[in-house]
C-alpha positions as CSV (number, residue, x, y, z in Angstrom):
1,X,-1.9,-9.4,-16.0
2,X,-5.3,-8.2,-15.7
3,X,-6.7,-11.3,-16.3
4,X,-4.8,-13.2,-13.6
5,X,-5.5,-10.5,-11.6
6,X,-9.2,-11.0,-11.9
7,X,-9.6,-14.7,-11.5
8,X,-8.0,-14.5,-8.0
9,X,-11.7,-14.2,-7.0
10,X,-11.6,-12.3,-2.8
11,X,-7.9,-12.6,-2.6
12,X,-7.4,-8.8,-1.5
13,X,-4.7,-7.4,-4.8
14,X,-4.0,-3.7,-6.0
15,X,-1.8,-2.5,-8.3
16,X,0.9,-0.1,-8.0
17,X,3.3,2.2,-10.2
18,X,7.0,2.4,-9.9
19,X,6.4,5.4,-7.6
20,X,3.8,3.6,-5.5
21,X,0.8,5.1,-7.3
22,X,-2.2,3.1,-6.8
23,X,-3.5,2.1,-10.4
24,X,-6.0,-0.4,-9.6
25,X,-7.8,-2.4,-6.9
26,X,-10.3,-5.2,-6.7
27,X,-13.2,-6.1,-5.0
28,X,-11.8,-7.5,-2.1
29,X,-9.0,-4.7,-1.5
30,X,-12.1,-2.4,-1.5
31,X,-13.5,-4.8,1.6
32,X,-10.3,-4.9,3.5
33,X,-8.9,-1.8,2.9
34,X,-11.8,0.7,1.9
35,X,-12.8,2.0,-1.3
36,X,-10.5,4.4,-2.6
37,X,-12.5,6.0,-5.3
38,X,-13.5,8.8,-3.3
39,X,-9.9,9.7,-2.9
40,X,-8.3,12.4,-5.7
41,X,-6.0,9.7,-7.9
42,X,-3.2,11.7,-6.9
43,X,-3.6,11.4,-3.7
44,X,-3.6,7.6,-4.0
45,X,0.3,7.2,-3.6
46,X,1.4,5.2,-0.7
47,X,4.9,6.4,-0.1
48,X,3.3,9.7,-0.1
49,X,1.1,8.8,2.4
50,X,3.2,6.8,3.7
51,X,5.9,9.8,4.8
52,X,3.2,12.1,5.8
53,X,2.7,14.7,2.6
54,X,-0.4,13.6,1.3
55,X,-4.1,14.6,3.1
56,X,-5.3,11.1,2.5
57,X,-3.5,9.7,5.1
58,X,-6.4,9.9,7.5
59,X,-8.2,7.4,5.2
60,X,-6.4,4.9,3.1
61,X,-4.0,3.0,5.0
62,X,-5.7,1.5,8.3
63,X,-2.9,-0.7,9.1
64,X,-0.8,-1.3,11.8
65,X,2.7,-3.2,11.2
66,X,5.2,-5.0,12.8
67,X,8.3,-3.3,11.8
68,X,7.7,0.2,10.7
69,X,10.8,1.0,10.2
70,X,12.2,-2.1,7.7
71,X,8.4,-0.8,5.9
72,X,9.9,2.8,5.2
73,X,13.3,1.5,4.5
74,X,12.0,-1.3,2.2
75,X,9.9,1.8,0.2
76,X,12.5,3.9,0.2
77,X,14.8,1.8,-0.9
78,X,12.1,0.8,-3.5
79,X,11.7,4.1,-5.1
80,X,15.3,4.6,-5.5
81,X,15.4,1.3,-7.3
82,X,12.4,3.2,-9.8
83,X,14.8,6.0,-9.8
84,X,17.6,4.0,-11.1
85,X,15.0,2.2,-14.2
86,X,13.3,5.3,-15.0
87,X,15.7,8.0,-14.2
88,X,13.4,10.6,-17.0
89,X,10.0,10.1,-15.2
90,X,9.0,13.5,-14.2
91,X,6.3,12.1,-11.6
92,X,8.9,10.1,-10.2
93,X,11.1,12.7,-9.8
94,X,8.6,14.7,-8.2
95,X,7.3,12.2,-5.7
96,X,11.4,12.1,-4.1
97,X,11.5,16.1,-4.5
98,X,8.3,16.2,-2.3
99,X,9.0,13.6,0.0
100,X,12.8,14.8,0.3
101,X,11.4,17.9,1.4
102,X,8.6,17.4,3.7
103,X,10.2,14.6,5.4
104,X,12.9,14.6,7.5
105,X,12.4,10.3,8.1
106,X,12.1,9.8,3.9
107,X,15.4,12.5,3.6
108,X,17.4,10.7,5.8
109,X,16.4,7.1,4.3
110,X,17.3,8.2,0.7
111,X,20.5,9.3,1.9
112,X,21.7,6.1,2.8
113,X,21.3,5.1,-1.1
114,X,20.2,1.8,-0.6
115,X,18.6,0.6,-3.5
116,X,16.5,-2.8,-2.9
117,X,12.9,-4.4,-4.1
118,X,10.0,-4.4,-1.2
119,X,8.7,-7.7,-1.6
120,X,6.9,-8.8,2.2
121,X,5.5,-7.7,5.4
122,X,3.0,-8.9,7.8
123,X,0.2,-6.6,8.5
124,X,-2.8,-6.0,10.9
125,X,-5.9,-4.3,9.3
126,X,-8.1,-2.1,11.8
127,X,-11.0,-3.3,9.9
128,X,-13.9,-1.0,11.2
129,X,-16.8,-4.3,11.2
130,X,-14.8,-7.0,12.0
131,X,-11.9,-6.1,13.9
132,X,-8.5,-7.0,13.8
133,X,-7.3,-9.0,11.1
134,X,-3.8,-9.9,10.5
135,X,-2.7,-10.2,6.8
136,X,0.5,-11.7,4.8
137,X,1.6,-8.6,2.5
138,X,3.4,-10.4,-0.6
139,X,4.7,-7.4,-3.5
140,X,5.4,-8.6,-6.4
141,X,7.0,-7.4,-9.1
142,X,6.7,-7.7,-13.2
143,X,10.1,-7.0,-14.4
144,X,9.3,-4.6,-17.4
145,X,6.9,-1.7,-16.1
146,X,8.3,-1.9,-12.6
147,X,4.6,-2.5,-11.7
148,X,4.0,-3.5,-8.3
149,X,1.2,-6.2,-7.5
150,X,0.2,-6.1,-3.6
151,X,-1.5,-9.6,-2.4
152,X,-2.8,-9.8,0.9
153,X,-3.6,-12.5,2.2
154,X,-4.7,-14.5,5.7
155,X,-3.2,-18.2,7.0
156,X,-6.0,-21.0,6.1
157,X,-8.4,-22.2,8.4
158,X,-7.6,-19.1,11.2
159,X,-10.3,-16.6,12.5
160,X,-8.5,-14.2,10.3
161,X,-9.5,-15.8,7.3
162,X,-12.8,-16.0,8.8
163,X,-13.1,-12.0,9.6
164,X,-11.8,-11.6,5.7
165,X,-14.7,-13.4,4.2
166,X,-17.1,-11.6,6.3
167,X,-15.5,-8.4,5.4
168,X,-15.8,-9.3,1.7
169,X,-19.3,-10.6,2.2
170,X,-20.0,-6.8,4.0
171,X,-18.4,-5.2,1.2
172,X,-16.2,-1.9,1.5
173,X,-16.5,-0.4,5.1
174,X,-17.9,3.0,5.2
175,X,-15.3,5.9,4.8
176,X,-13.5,6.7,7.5
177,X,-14.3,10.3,9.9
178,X,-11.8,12.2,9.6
179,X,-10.8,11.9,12.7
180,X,-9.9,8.3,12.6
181,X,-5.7,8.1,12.7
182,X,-3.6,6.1,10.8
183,X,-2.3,3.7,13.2
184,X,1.3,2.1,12.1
């Protein structure tokens, strides 16, 4: 995987656990996203970030989306999925005690037990240097380690795809103040 990974030369790709840990990240993640190497590994979890229990949310998602809702839904009913494949995974298992507890949103989502695979979204990144820039979100999946393989990328020949090359070009934009807002 790693090696397919890395021959994707700019195309913007992380990795993610079962439980939505981020695990790894290339170059051109870094440029669209930020680096997030200064941020604890723990704290590197989408869904935790995601539902509002992890400090990091100020910096490592600056992304708005379309549907919001279908987003948390679609995690949600992702980690239940993980749930189901790895019911002994103490992290795991820890990640839905914490989330079940310090959000009401994630609580009531699990409760509906849907259990389903997050595959797509459409996304716009608040890139601090070059502005907007709209994004096709593809997850995919490799069957065995439930590991999740994020891909974003822009339509060809748009001034999105434009404002992601210059962003790559720029390299990672500077970390965010800490004032900055996760916009959704």
């Amino acid at each position: 995987m790693h090696r397919l990974l890395s021959r994707l030369g700019d195309v913007a790709v992380a990795v993610f656990g079962a439980d939505w840990q981020l695990i790894w990240w290339n170059r051109g993640w870094a440029a669209l996203l930020g680096d997030p190497s200064p941020t604890p590994p723990r704290l590197r979890n989408f869904a935790r970030d995601r539902f509002g229990t992890s400090p990091a949310r100020l910096a490592l998602w600056p992304v708005t989306e379309l549907d919001r809702e279908a987003v948390d839904a679609a995690v949600v009913s992702d980690l239940r999925r993980a749930t189901g494949r790895f019911p002994q995974d103490a992290r795991l298992a820890g990640l839905i005690h914490d989330l079940s507890t310090a959000s009401r949103r994630f609580a009531d989502l699990w409760a509906t037990g849907t259990v389903a695979t997050h595959r797509e979204d459409h996304k716009t990144i608040e890139h601090p240097s070059v502005g907007p820039i709209t994004v096709d979100c593809d997850v995919l999946t490799d069957g065995d380690s439930e590991l999740k393989i994020v891909v974003m990328t822009t339509t060809p020949g748009t001034p999105d795809e434009t404002k992601l090359r210059l962003a790559v070009i720029a390299g990672p934009p500077p970390p965010p103040q800490a004032t900055r807002r996760l916009q959704r």
